[in-house]
C-alpha distance (Angstrom), angle and dihedral (degrees) to the residues before:
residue distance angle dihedral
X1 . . .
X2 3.75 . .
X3 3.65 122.9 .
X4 3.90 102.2 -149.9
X5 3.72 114.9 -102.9
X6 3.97 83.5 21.0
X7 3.98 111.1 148.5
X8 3.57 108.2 -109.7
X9 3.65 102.4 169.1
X10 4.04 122.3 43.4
X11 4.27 107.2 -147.9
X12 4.33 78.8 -103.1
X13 3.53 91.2 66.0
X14 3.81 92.2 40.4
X15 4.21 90.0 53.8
X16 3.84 84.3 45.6
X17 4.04 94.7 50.0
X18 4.16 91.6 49.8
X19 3.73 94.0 41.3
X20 3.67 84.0 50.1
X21 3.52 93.4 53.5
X22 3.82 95.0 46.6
X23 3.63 89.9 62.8
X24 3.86 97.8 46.0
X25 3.84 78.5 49.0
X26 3.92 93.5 55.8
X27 3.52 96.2 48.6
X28 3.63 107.9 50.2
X29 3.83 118.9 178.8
X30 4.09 132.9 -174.2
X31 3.43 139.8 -109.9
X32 3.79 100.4 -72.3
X33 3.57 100.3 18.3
X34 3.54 106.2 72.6
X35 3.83 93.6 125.0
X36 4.36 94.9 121.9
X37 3.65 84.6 41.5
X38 3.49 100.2 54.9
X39 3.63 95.2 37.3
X40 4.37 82.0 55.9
X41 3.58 85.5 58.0
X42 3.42 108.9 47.1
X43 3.67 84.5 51.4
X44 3.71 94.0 59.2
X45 3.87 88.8 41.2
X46 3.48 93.8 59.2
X47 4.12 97.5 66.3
X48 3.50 86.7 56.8
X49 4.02 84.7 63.3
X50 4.21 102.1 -145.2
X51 3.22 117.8 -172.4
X52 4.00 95.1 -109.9
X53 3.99 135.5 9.3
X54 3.80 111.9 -154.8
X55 4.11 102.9 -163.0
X56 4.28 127.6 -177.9
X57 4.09 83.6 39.1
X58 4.05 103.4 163.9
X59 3.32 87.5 -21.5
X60 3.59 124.4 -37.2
X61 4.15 91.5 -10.8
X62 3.57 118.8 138.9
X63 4.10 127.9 -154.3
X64 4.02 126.4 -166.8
X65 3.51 110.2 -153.2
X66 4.10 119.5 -154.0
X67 3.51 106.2 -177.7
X68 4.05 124.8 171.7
X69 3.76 95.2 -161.5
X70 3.58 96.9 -116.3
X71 3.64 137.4 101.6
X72 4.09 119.4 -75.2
X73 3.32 147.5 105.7
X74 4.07 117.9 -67.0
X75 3.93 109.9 -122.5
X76 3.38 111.9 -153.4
X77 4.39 121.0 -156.0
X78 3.92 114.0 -168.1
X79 3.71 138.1 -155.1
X80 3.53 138.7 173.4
X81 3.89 126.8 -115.1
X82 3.36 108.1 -161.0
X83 3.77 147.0 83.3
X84 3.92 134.3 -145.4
X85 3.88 127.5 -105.5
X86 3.70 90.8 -119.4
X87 4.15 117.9 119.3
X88 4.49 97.7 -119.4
X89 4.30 109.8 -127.7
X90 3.98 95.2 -144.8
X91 3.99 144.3 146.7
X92 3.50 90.7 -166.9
X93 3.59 121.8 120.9
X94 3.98 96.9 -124.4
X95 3.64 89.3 46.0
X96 4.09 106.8 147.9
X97 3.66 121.0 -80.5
X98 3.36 91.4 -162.6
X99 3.94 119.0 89.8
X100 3.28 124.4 -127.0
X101 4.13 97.8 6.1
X102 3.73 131.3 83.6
X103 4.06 144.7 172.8
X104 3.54 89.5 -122.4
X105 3.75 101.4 139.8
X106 4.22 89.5 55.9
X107 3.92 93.7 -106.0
X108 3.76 83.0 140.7
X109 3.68 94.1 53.8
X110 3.87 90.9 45.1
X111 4.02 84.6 53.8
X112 3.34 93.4 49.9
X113 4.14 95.3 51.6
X114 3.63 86.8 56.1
X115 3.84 88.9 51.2
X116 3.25 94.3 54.7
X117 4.14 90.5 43.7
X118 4.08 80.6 57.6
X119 4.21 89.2 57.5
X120 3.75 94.5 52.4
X121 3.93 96.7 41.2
X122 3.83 83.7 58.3
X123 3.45 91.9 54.0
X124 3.98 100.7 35.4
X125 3.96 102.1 25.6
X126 3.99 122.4 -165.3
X127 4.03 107.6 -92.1
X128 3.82 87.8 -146.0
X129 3.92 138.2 20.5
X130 3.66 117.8 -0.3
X131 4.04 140.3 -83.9
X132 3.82 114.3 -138.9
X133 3.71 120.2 -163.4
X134 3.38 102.4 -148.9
X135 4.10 114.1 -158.5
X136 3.94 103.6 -167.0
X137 3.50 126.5 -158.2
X138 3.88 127.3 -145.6
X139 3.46 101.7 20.9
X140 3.70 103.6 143.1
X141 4.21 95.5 62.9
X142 3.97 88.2 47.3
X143 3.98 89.5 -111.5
X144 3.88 112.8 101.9
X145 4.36 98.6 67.4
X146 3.73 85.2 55.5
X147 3.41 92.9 50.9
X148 3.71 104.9 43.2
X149 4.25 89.9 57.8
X150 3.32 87.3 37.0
X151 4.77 81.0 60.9
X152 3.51 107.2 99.3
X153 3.70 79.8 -140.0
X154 3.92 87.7 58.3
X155 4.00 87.5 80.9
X156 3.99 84.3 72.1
X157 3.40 100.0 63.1
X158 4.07 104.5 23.0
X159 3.72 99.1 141.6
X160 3.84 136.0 -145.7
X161 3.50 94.2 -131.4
X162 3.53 129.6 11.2
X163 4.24 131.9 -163.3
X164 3.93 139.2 -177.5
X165 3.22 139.8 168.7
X166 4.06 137.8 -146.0
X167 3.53 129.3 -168.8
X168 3.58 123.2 -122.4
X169 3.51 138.3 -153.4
X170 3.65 124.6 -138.5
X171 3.84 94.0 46.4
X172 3.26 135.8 101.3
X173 3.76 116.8 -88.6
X174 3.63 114.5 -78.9
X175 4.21 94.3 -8.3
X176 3.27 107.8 140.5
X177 3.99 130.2 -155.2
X178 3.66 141.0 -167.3
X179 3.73 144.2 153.0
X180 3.66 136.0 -178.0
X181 3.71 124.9 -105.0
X182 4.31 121.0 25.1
X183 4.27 112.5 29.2
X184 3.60 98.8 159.2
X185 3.59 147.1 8.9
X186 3.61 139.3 -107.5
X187 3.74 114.5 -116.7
X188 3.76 136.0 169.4
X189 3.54 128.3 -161.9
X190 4.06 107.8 -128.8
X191 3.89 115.3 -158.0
X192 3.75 104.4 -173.9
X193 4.24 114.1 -177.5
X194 3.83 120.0 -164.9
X195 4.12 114.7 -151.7
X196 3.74 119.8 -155.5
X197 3.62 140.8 135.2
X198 3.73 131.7 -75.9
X199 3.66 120.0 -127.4
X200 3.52 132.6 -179.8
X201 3.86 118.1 -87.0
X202 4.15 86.3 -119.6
X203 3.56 94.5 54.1
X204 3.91 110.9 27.2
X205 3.85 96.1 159.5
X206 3.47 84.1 75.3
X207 3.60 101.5 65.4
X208 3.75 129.0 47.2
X209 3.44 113.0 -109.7
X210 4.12 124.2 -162.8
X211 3.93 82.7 -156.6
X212 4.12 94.6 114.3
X213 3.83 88.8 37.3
X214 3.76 94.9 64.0
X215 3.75 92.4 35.2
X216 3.86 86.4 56.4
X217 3.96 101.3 35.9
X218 3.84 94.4 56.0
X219 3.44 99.0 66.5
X220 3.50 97.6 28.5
X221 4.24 91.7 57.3
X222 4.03 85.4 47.3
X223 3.67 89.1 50.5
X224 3.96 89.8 57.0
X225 3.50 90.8 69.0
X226 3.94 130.0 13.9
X227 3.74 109.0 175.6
X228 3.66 124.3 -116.8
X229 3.79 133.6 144.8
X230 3.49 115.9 -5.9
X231 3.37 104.3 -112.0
X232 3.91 136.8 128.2
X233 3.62 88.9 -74.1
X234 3.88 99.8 48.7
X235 3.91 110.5 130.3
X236 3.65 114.6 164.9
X237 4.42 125.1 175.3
X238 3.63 122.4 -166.3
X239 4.24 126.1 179.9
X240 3.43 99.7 -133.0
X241 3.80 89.7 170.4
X242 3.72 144.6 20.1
X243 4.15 135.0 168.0
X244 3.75 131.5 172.5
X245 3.81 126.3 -165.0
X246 3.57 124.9 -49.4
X247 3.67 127.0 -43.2
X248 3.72 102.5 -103.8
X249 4.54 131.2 106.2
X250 4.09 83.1 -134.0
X251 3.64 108.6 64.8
X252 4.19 130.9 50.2
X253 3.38 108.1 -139.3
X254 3.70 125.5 -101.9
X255 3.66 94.9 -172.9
X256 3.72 144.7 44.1
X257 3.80 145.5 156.5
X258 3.76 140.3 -144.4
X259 3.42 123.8 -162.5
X260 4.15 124.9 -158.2
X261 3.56 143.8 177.4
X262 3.86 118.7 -144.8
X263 3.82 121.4 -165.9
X264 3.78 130.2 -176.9
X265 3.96 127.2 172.6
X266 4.22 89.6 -112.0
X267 3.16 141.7 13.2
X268 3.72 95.5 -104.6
X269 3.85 92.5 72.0
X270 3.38 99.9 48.0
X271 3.58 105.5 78.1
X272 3.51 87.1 52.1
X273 3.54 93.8 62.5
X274 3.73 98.0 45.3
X275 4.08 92.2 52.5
X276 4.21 81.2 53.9
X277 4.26 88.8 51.2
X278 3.80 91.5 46.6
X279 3.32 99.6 47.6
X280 3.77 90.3 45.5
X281 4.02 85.0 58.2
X282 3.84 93.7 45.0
X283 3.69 88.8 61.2
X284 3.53 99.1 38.7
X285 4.00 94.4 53.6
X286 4.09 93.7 38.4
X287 4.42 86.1 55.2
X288 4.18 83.1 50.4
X289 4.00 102.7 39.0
X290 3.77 92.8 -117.8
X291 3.61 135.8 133.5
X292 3.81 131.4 -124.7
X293 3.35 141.3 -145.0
X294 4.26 116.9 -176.4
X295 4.17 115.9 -169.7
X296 3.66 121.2 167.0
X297 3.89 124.8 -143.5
X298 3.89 131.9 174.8
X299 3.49 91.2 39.8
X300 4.25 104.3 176.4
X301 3.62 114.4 166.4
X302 4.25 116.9 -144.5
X303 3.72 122.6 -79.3
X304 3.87 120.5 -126.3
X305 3.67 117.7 -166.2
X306 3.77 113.9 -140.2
X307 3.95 112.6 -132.7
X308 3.55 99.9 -132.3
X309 3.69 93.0 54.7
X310 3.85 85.2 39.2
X311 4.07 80.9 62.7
X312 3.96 98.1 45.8
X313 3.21 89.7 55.0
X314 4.21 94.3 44.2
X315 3.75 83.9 47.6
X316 3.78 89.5 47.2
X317 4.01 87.7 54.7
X318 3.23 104.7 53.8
X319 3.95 95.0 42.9
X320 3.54 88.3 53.2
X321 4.57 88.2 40.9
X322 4.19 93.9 -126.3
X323 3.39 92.7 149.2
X324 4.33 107.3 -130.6
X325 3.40 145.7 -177.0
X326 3.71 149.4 177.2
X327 4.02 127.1 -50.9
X328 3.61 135.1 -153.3
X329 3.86 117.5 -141.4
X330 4.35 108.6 -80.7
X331 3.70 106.9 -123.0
X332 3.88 87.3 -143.4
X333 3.62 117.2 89.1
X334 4.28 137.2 -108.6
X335 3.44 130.9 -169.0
X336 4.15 86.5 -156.2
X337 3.39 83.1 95.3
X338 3.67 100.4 85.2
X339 2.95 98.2 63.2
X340 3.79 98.4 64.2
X341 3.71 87.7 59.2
X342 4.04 86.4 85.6
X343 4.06 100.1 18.6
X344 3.67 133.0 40.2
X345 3.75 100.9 -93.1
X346 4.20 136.4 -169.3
X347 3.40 138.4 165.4
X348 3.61 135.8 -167.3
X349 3.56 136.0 -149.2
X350 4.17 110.6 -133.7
X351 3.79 112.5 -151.7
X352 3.84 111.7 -121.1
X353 3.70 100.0 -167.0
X354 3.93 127.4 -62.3
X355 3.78 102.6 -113.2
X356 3.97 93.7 40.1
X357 4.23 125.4 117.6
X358 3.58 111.9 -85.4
X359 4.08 121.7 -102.5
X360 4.14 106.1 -72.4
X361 4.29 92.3 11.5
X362 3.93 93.6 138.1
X363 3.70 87.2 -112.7
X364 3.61 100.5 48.9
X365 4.21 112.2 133.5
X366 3.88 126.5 -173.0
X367 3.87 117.4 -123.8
X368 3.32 120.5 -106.2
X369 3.29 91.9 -157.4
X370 4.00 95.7 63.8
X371 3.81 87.7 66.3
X372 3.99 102.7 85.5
X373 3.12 96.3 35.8
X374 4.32 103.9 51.4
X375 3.79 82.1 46.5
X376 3.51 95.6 56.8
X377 3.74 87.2 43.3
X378 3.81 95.3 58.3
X379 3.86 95.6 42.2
X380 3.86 83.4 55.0
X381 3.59 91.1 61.2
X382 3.80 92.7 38.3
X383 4.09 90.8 50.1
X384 3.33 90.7 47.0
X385 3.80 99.3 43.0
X386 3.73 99.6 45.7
X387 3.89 98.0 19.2
């Protein structure tokens, strides 16, 4: 396998990889409706000549198989398909044509890493088990990881081990970090609707309004959980939403809704929380006659990384000279995380640059740059894994 300081990528395959990207880029799609995007890939996959494409995997997921025919672990690499529905503020030339949607979290360069992983396992194939590059849809609503183990077809590829990568701004370029134990947090997405009565605007004592509910509720819910350090106690609520009858000086509303995200460290503390929230609502509607109705969307459960693929990937670093260093858990959430509940799973945060837009700003843009170099990073770990 490779030799270190081998060259991997010729400057053709490096113009390929970014024009690649760039057209990913253009053609943003959403969580769920990655069918273009997938169908893009799979094209590009199939020059690189794996052994097997799996298509329609949890949805419109796609996974490259590269298997030597021997006995060995299966390595599994993971990207994200999809795109946010936020409208991109760009000059660039590959600036979305699509309105209202954007890569602006770097899915598309993530994709394109793994692409270029696919071009150098075709040339330097695993001597023993197998490396799946595993292109995932749905991540960014918490739904697609679920889904793809949940594939029938999933049982073909479900790996030993299993790594990914995201960028992040706010670091240096191309410094990576890591740690063992806690990545991400848990977080839920708590949609809580308020039923009352309409009422004329004259006469609002004869309607039931939910007005004092959600005037109460939103600073109560943010009270439940305020942040802090990120330890096993960290509980944090934001409002990320709120509406209240129709828009209109005639009517008093009979209706409203209040939207909130709740985030714990792990899993174990979240249901805690959400008992806390509903009760909070319960009491709130019973004092103002209304009715309730409580759904929960988003739902991502925390990310542990596993310290021996914590070290492969370490190892992988410092063969490869990206210089690292210690991470703290992200507050933001990942559904990677299911998969290291039956292989030994890590991810690593990629820095983007330290004065760049933050992950979903509208004018957010992946590095190009980042794209050699998280390849050669991953087929470290899969040359030294199956090698």
């Amino acid at each position: 396998m490779i030799q270190h300081g081998s060259a991997l990528f010729s400057n053709a395959d490096i113009v390929e990889l970014i024009d690649f990207r760039h057209a990913l880029h253009l053609s943003p799609e959403i969580s769920g409706e990655e069918r273009d995007t997938a169908r893009r890939v799979v094209r590009f996959l199939q020059a690189a000549r794996p052994d097997r494409i799996i298509t329609e995997l949890g949805g419109h997921g796609v996974a490259a198989i590269f298997d030597s025919g021997k006995p060995g672990p299966t390595a599994m690499f993971r990207c994200e398909l999809d795109a946010l529905p936020i409208q991109e503020i760009s000059d660039s030339s590959y600036r979305s044509e699509v309105p209202g949607k954007g890569h602006l979290c770097g899915h598309d360069g993530h994709m394109t890493i793994l692409a270029a992983l696919a071009r150098a396992l075709h040339r330097e194939p695993p001597r023993h088990g197998r490396a799946v590059l595993l292109f995932q849809p749905a991540e960014e609503n918490g739904a697609g990881a679920a889904a793809v183990i949940a594939d029938p077809k999933f049982a073909e590829i479900e790996p030993d081990y299993a790594f990914a990568l995201h960028n992040m701004p706010g670091l240096p370029l191309g410094f990576a970090t890591l740690s063992a134990g806690p990545a991400n947090c848990a977080s839920r997405g708590m949609r809580i609707s308020l039923s009352g009565k309409t009422s004329h605007a004259s006469v609002p004592e004869a309607g039931r309004s939910p007005m004092r509910a959600v005037a109460d509720l939103m600073p109560a819910l943010t009270a439940l959980g305020k942040g802090g350090a990120l330890d096993e106690n960290y509980r944090l609520v934001t409002v990320t939403h709120a509406r209240m009858g129709e828009p209109a000086f005639g009517i008093a509303p009979g209706y409203a809704e209040i939207w909130a995200t709740l985030r714990t460290l792990r899993d174990e503390k979240m249901d805690a929380m959400c008992a806390e929230a509903e009760a909070l609502v319960r009491e709130s509607a019973s004092r103002c006659g209304l009715g309730i109705e409580i759904t929960y969307h988003d739902v991502f459960h925390h990310c542990d990384n596993d310290a021996e693929a914590v070290k492969l990937l370490r190892q992988a670093f410092d063969d490869e000279g990206v210089s690292h260093g210690e991470s703290d858990p992200m507050r933001g959430s990942e559904d990677f995380g299911l998969f290291g509940r039956s292989a030994k799973a890590a991810m690593f945060l990629f820095g983007s640059g330290e004065n760049t837009p933050q992950l979903h700003n509208p004018d957010f843009d992946f590095p190009d740059a980042l794209i050699e170099p998280g390849a050669r990073i991953f087929m470290r770990v899969a040359a030294n894994l199956l090698g």
